[in-house]
ROKE-221918 format. One line per field, with one value per atom (N, C-alpha, C, O, CB): atom name; residue number from 1; x, y, z. Coordinates in pm, whole numbers, padded with zeros to 5 digits. Glycine has a CB too. Layout:
<sites>
atom [CA, ...] $
seq [NUM, ...] $
px [X, ...] $
py [Y, ...] $
pz [Z, ...] $
</sites>
This chain:
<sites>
atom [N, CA, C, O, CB, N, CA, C, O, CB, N, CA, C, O, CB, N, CA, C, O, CB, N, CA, C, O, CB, N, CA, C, O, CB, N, CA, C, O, CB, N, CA, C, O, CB, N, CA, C, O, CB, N, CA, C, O, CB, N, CA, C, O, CB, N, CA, C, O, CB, N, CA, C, O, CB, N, CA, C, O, CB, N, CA, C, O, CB, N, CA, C, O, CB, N, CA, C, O, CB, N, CA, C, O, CB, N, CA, C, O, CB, N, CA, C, O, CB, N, CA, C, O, CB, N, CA, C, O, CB, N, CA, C, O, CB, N, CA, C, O, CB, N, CA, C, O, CB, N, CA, C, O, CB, N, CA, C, O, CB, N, CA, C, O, CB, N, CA, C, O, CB, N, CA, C, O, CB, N, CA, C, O, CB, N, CA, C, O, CB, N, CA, C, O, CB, N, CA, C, O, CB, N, CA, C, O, CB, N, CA, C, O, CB, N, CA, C, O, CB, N, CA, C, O, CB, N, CA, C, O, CB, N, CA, C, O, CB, N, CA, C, O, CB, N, CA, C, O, CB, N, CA, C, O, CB, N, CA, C, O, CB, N, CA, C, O, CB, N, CA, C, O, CB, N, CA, C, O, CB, N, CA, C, O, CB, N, CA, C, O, CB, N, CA, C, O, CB, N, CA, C, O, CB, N, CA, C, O, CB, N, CA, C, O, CB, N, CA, C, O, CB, N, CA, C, O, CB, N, CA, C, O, CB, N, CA, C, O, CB, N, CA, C, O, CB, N, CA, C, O, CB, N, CA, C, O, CB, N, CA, C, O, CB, N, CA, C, O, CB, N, CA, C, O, CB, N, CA, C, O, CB, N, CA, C, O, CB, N, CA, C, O, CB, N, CA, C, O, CB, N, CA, C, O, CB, N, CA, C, O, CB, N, CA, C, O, CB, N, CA, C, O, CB, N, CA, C, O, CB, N, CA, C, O, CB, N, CA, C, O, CB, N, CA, C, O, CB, N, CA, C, O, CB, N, CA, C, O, CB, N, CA, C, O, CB, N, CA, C, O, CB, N, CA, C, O, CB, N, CA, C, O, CB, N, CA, C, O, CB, N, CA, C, O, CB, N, CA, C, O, CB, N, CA, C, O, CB, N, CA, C, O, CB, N, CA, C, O, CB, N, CA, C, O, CB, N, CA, C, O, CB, N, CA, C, O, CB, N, CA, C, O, CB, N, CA, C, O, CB, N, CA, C, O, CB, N, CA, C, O, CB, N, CA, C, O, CB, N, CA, C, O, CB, N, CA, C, O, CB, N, CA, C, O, CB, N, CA, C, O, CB, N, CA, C, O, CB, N, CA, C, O, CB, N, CA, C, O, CB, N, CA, C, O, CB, N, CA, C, O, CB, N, CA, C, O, CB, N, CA, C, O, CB, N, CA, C, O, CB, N, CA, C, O, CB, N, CA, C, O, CB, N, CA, C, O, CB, N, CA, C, O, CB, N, CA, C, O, CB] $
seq [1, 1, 1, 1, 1, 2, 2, 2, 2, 2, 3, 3, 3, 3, 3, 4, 4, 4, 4, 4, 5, 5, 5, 5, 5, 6, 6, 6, 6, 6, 7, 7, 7, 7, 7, 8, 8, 8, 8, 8, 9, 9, 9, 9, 9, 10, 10, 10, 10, 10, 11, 11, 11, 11, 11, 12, 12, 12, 12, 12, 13, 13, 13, 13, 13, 14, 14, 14, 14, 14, 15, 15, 15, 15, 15, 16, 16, 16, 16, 16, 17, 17, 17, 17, 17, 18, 18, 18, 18, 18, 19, 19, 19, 19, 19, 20, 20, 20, 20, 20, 21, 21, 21, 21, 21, 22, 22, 22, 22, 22, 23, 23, 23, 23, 23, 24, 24, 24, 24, 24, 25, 25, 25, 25, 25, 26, 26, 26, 26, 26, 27, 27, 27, 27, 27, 28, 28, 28, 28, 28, 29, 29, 29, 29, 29, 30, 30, 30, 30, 30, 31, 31, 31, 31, 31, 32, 32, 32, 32, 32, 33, 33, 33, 33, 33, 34, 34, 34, 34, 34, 35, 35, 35, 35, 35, 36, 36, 36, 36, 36, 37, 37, 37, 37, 37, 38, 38, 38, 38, 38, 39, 39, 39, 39, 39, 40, 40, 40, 40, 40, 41, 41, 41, 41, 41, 42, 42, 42, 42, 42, 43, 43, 43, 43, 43, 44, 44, 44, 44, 44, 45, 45, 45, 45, 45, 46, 46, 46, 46, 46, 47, 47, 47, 47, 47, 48, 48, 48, 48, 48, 49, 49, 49, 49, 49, 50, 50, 50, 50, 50, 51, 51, 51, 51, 51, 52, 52, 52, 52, 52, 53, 53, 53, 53, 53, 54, 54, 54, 54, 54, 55, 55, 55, 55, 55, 56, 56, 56, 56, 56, 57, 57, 57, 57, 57, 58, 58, 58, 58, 58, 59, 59, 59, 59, 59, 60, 60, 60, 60, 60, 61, 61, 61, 61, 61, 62, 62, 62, 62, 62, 63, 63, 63, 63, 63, 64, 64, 64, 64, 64, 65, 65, 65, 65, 65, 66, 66, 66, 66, 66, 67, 67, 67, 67, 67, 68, 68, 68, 68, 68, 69, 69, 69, 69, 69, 70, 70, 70, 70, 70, 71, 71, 71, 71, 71, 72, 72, 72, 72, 72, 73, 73, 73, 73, 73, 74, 74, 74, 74, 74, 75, 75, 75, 75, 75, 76, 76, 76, 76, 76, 77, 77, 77, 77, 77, 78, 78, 78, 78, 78, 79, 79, 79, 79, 79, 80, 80, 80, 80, 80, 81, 81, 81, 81, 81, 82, 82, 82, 82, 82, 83, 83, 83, 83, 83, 84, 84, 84, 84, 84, 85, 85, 85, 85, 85, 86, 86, 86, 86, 86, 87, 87, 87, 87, 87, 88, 88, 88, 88, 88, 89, 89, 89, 89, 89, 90, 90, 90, 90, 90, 91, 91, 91, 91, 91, 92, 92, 92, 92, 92, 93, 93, 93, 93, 93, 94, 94, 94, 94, 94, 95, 95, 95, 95, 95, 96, 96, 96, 96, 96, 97, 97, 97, 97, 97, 98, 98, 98, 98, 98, 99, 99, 99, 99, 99, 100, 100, 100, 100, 100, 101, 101, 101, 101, 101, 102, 102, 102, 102, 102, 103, 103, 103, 103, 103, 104, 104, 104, 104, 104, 105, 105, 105, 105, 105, 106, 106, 106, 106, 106, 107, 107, 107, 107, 107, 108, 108, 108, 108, 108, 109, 109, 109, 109, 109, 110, 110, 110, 110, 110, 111, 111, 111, 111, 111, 112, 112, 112, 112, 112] $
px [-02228, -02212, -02270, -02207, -02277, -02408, -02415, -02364, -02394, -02503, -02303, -02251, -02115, -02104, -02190, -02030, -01944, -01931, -01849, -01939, -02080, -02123, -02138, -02069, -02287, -02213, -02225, -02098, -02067, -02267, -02036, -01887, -01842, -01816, -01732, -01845, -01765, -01826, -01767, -01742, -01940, -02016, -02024, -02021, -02159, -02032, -01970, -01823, -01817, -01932, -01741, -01595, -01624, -01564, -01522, -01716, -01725, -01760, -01701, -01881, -01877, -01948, -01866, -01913, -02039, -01722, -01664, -01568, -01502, -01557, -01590, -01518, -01578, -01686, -01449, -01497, -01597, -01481, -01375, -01714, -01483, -01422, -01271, -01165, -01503, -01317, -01251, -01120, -01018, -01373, -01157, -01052, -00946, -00878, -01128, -00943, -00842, -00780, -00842, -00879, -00650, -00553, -00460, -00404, -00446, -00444, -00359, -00301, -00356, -00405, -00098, -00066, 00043, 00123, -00074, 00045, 00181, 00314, 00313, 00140, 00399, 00556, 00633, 00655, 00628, 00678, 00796, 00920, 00960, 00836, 00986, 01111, 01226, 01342, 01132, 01197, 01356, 01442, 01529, 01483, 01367, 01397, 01337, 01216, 01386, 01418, 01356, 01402, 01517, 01362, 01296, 01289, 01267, 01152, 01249, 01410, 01396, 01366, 01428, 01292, 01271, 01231, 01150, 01178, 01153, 01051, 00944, 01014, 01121, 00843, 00955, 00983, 00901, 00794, 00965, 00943, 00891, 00793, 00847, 00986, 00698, 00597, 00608, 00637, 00463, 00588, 00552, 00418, 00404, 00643, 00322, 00179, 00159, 00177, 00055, 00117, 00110, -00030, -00073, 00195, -00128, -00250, -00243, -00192, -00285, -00281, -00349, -00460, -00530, -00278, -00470, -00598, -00622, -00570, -00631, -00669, -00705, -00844, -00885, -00740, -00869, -01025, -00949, -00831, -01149, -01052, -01020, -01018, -00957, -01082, -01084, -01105, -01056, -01035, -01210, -01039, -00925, -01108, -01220, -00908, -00976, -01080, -01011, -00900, -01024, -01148, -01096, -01186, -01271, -01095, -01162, -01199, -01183, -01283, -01350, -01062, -01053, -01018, -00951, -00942, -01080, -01073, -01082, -01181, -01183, -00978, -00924, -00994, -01005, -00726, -01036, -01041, -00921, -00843, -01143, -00902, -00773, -00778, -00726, -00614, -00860, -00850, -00756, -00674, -00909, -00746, -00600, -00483, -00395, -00579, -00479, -00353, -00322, -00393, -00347, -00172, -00078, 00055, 00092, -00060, 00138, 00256, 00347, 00308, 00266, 00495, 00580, 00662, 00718, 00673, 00675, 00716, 00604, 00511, 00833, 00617, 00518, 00465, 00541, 00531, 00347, 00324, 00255, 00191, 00234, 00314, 00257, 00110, 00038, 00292, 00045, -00116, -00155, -00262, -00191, -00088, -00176, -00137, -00140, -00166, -00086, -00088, -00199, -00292, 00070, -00189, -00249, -00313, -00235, -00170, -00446, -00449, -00582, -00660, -00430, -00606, -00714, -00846, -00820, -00676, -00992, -01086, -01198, -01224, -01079, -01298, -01361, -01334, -01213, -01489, -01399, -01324, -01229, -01118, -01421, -01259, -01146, -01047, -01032, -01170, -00979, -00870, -00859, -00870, -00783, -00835, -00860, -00695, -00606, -00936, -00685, -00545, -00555, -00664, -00555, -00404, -00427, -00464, -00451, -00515, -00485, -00573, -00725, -00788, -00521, -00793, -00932, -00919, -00996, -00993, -00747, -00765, -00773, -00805, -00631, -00753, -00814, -00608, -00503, -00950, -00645, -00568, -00534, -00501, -00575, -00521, -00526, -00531, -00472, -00439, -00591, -00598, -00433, -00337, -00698, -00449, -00269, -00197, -00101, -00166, -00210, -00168, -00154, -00253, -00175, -00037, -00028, -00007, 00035, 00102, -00036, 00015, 00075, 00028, -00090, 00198, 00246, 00258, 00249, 00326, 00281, 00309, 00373, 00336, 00210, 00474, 00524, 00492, 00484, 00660, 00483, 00428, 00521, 00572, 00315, 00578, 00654, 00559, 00495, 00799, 00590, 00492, 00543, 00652, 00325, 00484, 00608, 00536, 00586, 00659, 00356, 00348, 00263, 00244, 00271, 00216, 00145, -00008, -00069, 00171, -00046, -00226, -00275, -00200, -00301, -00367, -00504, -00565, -00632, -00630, -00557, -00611, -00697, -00663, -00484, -00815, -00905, -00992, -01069, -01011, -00997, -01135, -01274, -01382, -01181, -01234, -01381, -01485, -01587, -01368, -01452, -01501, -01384, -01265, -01586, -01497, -01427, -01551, -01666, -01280, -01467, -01561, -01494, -01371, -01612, -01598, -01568, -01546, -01645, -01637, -01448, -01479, -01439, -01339, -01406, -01526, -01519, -01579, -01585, -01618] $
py [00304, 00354, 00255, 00234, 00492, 00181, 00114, -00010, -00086, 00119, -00038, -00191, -00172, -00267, -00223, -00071, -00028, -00037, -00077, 00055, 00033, 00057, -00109, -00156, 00167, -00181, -00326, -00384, -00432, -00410, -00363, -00461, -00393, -00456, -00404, -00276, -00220, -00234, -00228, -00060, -00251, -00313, -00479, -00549, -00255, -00510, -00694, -00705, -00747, -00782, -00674, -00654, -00661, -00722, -00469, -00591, -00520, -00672, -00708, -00370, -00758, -00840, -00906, -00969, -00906, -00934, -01050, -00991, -01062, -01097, -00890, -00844, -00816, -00757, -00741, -00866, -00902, -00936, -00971, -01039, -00931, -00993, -01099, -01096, -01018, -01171, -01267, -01194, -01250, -01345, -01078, -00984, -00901, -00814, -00881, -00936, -00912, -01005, -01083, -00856, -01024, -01138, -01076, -00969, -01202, -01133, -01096, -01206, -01303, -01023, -01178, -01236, -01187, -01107, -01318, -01255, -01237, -01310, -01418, -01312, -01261, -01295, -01241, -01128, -01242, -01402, -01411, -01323, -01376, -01577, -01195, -01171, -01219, -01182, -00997, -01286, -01391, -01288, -01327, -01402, -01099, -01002, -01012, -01035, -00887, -00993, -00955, -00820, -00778, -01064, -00756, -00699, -00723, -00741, -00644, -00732, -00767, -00937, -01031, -00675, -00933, -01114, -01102, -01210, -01209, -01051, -01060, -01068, -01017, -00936, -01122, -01143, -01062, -01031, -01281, -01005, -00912, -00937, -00962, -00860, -00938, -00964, -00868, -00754, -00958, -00891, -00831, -00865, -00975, -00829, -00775, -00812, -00740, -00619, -00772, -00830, -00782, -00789, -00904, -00847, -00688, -00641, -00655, -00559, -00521, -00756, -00716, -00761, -00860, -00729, -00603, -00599, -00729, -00723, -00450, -00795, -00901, -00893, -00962, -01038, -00782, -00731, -00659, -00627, -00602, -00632, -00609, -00488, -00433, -00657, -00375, -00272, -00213, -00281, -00266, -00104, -00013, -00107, -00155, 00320, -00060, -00131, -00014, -00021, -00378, 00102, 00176, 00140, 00051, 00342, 00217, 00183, 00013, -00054, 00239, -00042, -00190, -00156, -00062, -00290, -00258, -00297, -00418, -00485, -00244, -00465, -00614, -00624, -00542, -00624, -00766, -00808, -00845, -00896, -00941, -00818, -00884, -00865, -00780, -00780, -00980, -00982, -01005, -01093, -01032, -00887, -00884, -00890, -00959, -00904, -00792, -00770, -00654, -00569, -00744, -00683, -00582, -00580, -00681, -00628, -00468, -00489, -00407, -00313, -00440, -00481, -00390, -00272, -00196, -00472, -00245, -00136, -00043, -00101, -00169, 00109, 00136, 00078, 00020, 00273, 00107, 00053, 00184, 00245, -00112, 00209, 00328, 00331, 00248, 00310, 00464, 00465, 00481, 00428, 00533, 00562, 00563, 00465, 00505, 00686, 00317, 00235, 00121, 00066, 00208, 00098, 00041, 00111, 00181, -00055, 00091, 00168, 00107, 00044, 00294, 00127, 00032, 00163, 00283, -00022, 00101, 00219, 00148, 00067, 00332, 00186, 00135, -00061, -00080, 00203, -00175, -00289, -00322, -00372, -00409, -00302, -00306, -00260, -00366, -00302, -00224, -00184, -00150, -00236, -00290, -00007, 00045, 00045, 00123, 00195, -00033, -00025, 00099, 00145, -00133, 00189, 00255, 00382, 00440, 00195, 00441, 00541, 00552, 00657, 00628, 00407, 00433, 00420, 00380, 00571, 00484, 00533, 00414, 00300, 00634, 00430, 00339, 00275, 00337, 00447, 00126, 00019, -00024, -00143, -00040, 00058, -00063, -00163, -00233, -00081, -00228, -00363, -00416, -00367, -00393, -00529, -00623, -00584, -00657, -00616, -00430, -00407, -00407, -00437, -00360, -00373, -00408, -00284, -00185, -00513, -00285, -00236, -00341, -00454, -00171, -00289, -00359, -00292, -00170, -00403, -00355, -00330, -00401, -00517, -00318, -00353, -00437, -00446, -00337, -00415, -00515, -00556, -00625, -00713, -00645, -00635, -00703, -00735, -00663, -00636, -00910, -00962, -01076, -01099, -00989, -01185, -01296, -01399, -01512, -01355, -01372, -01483, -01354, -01240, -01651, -01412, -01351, -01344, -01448, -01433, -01267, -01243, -01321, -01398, -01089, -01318, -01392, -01281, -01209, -01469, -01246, -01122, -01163, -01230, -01012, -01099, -01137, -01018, -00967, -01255, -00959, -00905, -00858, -00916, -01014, -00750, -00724, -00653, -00712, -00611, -00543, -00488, -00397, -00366, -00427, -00376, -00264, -00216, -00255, -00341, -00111, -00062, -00068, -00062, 00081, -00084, -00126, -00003, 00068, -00222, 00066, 00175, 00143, 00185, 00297, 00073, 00070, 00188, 00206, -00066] $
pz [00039, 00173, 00273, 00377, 00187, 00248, 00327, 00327, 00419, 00346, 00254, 00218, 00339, 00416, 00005, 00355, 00459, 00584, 00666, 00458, 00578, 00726, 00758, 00849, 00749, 00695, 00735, 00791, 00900, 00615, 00679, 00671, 00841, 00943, 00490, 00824, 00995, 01120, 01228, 01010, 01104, 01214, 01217, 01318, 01205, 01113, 01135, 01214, 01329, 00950, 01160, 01238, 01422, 01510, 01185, 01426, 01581, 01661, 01762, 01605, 01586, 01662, 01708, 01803, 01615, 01685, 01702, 01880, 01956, 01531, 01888, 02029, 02135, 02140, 02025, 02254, 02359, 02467, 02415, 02317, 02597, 02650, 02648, 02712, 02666, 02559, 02487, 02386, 02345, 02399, 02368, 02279, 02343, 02288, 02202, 02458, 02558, 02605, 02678, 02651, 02583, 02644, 02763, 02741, 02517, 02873, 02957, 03001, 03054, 03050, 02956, 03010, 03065, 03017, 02964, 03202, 03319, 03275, 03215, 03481, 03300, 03306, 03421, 03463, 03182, 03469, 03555, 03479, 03375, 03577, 03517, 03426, 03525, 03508, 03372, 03608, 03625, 03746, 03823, 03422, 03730, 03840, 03935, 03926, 03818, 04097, 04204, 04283, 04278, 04280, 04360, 04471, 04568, 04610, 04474, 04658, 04773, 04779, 04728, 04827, 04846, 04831, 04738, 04686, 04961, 04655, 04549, 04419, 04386, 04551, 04370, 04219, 04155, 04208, 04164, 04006, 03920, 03811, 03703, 03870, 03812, 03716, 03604, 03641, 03776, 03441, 03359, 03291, 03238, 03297, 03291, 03230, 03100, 03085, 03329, 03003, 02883, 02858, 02862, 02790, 02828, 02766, 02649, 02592, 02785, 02570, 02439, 02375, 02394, 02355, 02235, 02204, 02097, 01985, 02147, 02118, 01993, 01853, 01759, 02084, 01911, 01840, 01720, 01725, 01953, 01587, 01477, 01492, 01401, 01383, 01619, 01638, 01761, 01861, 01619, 01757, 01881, 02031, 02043, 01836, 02094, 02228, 02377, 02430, 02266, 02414, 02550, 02662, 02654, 02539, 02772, 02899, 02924, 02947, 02918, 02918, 02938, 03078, 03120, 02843, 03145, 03324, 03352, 03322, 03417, 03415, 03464, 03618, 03708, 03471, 03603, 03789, 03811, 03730, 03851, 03942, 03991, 04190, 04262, 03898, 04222, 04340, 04404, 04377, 04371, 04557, 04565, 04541, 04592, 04590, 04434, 04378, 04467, 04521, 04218, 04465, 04556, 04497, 04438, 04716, 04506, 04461, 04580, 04649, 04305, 04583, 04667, 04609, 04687, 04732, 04416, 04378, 04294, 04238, 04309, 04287, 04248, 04071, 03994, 04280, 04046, 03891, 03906, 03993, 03834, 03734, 03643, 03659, 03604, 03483, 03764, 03719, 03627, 03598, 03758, 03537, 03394, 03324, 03208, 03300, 03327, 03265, 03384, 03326, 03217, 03502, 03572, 03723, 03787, 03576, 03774, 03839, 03903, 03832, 03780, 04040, 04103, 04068, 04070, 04313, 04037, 04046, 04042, 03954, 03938, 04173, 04240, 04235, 04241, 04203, 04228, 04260, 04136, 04156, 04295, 04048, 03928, 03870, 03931, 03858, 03829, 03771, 03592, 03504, 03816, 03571, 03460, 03373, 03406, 03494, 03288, 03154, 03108, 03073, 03001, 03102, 03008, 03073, 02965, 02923, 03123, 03143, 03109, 03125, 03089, 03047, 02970, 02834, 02748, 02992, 02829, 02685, 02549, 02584, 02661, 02447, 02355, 02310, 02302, 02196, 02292, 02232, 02158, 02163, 02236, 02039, 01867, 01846, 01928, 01782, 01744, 01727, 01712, 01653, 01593, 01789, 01780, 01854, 01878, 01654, 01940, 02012, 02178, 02245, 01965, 02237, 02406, 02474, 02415, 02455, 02607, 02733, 02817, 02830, 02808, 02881, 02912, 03031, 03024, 02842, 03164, 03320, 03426, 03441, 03374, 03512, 03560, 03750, 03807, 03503, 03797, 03932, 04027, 03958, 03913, 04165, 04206, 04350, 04428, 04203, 04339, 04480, 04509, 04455, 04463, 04604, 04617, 04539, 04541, 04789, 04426, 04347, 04255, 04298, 04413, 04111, 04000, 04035, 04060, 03866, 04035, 04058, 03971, 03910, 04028, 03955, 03874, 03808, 03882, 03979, 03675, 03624, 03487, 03389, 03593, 03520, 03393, 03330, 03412, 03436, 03192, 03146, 03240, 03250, 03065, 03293, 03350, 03230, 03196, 03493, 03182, 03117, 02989, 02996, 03212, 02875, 02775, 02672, 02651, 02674, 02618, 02500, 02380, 02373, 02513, 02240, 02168, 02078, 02096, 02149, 01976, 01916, 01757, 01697, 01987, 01714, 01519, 01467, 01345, 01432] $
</sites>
């Protein structure tokens, strides 16, 4: 039993910040004059990962984006609803503006 517990708490050390990849895509669609961003969230950690929150100064969009997939709360912005990510897995969101934000890892929790 404890040989387990080790092994599942080793897993954990390795996630951090760094276990979140975000990346933006041009999809080639526009609104209006803006072009359409697609942002892909994923978890890269060996373990489900919730409450992930992106910086993203001044971000704005001209169509709405899904709050419970993206959503501004207090200066950051919460994926997901909070809710938890599986490992390998994405959220995905789409944004329309006339260039791609700058979006990075503010915070998450780890749940092994």
């Amino acid at each position: 039993m404890l040989i387990s517990l080790f092994v599942l708490t080793a897993d954990c050390q390795g996630c951090d910040l760094s276990s979140i990849r975000v990346q933006p895509t041009n999809t080639g669609e526009k609104v209006g004059n803006d072009k359409v961003f697609e942002v892909e969230v994923k978890n890269v950690c060996s373990c489900t990962i919730s409450s992930v929150f992106l910086r993203s100064v001044g971000f704005s969009s001209s169509i709405v984006v899904d709050p419970k997939l993206f959503r501004r709360e207090g200066t950051d912005y919460v994926v997901n609803d909070g809710k938890g990510i599986p490992s390998s897995q994405s959220i995905k969101f789409r944004y329309a503006w006339d260039r791609a934000f700058a979006m990075s890892p503010a915070s998450l929790k780890v749940n092994c």
